[in-house]
C-alpha positions in Angstrom: 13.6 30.2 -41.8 10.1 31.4 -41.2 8.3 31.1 -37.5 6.6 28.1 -39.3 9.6 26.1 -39.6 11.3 26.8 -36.9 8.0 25.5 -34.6 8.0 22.4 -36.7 11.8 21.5 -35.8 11.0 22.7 -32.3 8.4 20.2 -32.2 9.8 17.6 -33.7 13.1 17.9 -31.9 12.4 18.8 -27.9 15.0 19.4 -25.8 14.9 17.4 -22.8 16.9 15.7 -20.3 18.4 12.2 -21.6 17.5 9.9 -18.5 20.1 8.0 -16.7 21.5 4.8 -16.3 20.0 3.0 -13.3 19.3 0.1 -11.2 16.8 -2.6 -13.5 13.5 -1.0 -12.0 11.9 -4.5 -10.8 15.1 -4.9 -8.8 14.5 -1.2 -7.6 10.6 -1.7 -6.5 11.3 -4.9 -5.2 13.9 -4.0 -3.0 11.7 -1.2 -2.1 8.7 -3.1 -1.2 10.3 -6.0 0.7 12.2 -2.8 2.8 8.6 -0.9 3.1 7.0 -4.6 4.4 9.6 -5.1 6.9 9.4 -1.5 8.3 5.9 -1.0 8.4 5.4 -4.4 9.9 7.4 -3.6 13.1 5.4 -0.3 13.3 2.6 -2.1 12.7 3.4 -4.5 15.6 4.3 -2.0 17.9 1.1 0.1 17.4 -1.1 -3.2 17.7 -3.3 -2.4 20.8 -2.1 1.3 21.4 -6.3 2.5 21.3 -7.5 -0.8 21.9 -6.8 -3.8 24.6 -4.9 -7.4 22.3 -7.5 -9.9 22.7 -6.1 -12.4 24.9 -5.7 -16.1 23.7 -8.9 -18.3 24.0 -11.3 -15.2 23.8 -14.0 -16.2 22.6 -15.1 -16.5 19.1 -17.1 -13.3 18.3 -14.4 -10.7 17.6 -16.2 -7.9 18.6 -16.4 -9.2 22.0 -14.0 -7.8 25.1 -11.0 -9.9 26.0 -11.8 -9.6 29.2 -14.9 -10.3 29.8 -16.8 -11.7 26.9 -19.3 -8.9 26.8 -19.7 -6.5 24.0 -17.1 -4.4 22.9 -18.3 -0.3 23.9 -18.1 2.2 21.3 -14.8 3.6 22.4 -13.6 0.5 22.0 -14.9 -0.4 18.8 -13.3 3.2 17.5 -9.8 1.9 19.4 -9.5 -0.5 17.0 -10.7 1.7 14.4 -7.8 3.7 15.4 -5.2 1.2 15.8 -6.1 0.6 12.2 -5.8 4.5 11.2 -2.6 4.6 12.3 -1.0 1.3 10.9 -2.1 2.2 7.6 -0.9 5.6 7.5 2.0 4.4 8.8 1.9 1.6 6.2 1.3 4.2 2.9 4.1 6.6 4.2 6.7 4.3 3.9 5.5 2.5 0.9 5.0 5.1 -1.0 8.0 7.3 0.3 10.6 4.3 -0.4 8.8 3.6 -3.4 9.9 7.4 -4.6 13.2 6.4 -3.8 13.1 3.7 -6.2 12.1 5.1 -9.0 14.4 7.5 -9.3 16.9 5.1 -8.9 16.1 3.2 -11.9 16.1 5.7 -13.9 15.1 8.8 -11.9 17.1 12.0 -10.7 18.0 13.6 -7.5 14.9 15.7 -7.8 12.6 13.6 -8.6 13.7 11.3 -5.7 12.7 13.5 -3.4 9.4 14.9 -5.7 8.6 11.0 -5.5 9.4 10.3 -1.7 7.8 13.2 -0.1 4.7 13.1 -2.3 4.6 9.2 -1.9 4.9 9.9 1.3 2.4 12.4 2.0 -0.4 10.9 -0.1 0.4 7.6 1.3 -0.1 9.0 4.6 -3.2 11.3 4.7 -4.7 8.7 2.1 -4.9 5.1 3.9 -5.2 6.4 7.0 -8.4 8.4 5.8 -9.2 4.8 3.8 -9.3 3.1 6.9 -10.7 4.8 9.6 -13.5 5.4 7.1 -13.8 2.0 6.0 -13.2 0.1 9.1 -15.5 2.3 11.3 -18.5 1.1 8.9 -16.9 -2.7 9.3 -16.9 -2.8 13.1 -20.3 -0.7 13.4 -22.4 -2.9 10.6 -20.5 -6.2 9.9 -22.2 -9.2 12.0 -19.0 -11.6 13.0 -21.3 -14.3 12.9 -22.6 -14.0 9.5 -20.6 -15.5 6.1 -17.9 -12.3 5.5 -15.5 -13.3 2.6 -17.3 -10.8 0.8 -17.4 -8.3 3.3 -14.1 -8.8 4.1 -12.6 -8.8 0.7 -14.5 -5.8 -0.6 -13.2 -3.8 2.4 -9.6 -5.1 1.7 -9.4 -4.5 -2.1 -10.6 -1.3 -1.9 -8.1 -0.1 0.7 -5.1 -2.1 -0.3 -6.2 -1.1 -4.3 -5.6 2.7 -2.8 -2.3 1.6 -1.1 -1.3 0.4 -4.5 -2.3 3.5 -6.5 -0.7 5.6 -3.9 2.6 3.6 -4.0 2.5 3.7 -8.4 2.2 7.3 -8.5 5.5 7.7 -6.2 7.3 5.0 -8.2 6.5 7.2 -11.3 6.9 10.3 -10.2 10.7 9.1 -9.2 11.3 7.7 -12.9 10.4 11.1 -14.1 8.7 10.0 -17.2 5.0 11.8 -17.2 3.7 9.2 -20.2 4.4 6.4 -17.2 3.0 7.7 -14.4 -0.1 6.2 -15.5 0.9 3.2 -16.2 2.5 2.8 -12.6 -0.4 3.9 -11.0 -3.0 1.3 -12.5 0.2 -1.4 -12.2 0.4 -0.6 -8.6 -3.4 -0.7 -8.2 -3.6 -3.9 -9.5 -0.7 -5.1 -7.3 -2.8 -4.1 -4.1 -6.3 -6.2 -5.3 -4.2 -9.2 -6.1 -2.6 -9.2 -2.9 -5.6 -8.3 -0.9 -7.4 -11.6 -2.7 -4.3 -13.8 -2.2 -4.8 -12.6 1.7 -8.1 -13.5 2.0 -8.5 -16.8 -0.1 -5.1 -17.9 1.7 -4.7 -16.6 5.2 -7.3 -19.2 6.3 -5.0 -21.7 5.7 -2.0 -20.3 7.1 -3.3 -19.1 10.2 -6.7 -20.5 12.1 -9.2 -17.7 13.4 -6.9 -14.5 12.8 -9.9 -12.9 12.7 -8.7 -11.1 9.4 -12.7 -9.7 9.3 -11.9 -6.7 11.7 -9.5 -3.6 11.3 -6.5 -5.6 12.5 -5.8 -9.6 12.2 -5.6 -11.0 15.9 -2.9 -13.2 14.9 0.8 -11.6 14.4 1.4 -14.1 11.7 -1.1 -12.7 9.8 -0.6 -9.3 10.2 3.1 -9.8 9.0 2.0 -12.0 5.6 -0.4 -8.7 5.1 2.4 -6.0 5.5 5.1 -8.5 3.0 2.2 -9.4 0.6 1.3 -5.7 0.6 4.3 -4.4 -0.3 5.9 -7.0 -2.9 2.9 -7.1 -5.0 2.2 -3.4 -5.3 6.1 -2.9 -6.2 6.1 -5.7 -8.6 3.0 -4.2 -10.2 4.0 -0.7 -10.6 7.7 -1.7 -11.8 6.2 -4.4 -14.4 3.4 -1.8 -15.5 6.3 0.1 -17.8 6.0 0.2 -21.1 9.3 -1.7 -21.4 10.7 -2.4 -17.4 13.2 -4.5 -18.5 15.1 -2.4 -21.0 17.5 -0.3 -19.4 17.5 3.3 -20.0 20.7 5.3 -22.1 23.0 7.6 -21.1 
């Protein structure tokens, strides 16, 4: 057999790893994200004020007002709740994108690329939303006037941030499958996850929750911040796991 030939077969026939049986990878993300929501939502609750004082109840109206005293909020308190937001959302991508790692790899993953999925999912997650938001909210609470018309305003900051969250928590999804011609895939699904939730937030929060002042880095009203953290994480695990070419077949031995 000439070099020729034996590159053809080569070629035709690469040796790689068969992938493993595993848990149905909707199941997996799921899981994942409802685990992710209910974990970064107690952090998220337990940061809430940490750089910045809680508005107390009956404030008035104007969100970037003090809670104490109805005058306007100073810079270092404006970048307190800049902050507040930093961390949450750090917080928030960490252990999205770590446990969605986890997840991948155990629908069809390995033992390495668990932990190549978790710790870059992680990582990413981290240094990525929190960057997102101090960057985004610190132009929101600086430019944005509370009295004016902000669905817009609000939803453009959102999407883009919670569109990042998404991508972040794809590309650990499919880095823990272990299929390069998926990662992709994951990545826009998971995308696309984060936009839809960030409009279902917006368009329904309203009626859920009166004046959670949803405009500003964090929603006043706990009930809001929690439907953020569980919409957040469902939809941008359903949306990397249903992005597969085929999620639903399960892979062979």
């Amino acid at each position: 057999m000439d070099h020729a030939e034996f590159g053809s077969d080569f070629a035709s026939n690469p040796v790689s790893a068969p992938k493993r049986r595993g848990v149905p990878p909707t199941l997996a993300a799921l899981v994942a994200g409802i685990v992710a929501a209910s974990l970064s939502g107690t952090a998220g609750e337990a940061l809430v004020g940490l750089f910045a004082p809680v508005e107390k109840p009956g404030a008035a109206a104007d969100p970037s007002l003090d809670p104490d005293d109805g005058e306007r909020r100073t810079v270092e308190e404006r970048r307190g709740l800049v902050l507040d937001a930093t961390l949450t959302y750090a917080v928030q991508g960490a252990l999205l994108g770590l446990l969605l790692g986890l997840a991948g790899a155990s629908s069809g993953g390995s033992i390495p690329t668990a932990g190549l999925g978790a710790g870059i999912g992680g990582i990413v997650g981290a240094v990525l939303c929190g960057l997102g938001a101090f960057g985004l909210f610190t132009l929101v609470v600086n430019n944005i006037d509370p009295h004016a018309p902000q669905l817009l305003a609000r939803l453009s900051t959102r999407s883009i941030l919670w569109g990042v969250l998404g991508g972040v928590g794809g590309l650990a999804f499919g880095i823990g499958q272990g299929d390069p011609d998926e990662l992709g895939r994951t990545i826009l699904g998971g995308a696309v996850g984060g936009l839809l939730a960030a409009l279902l937030y917006e368009l329904g929060s309203p009626l859920l929750v009166q004046d959670a002042r949803t405009t500003w880095p964090i929603a006043e009203d706990p009930r809001a911040r929690i439907v953020a953290h569980a919409l957040t994480g469902v939809m941008v695990a359903l949306g990397a796991a249903r992005a597969l070419s085929d999620p639903g077949k399960p892979a062979t031995d």
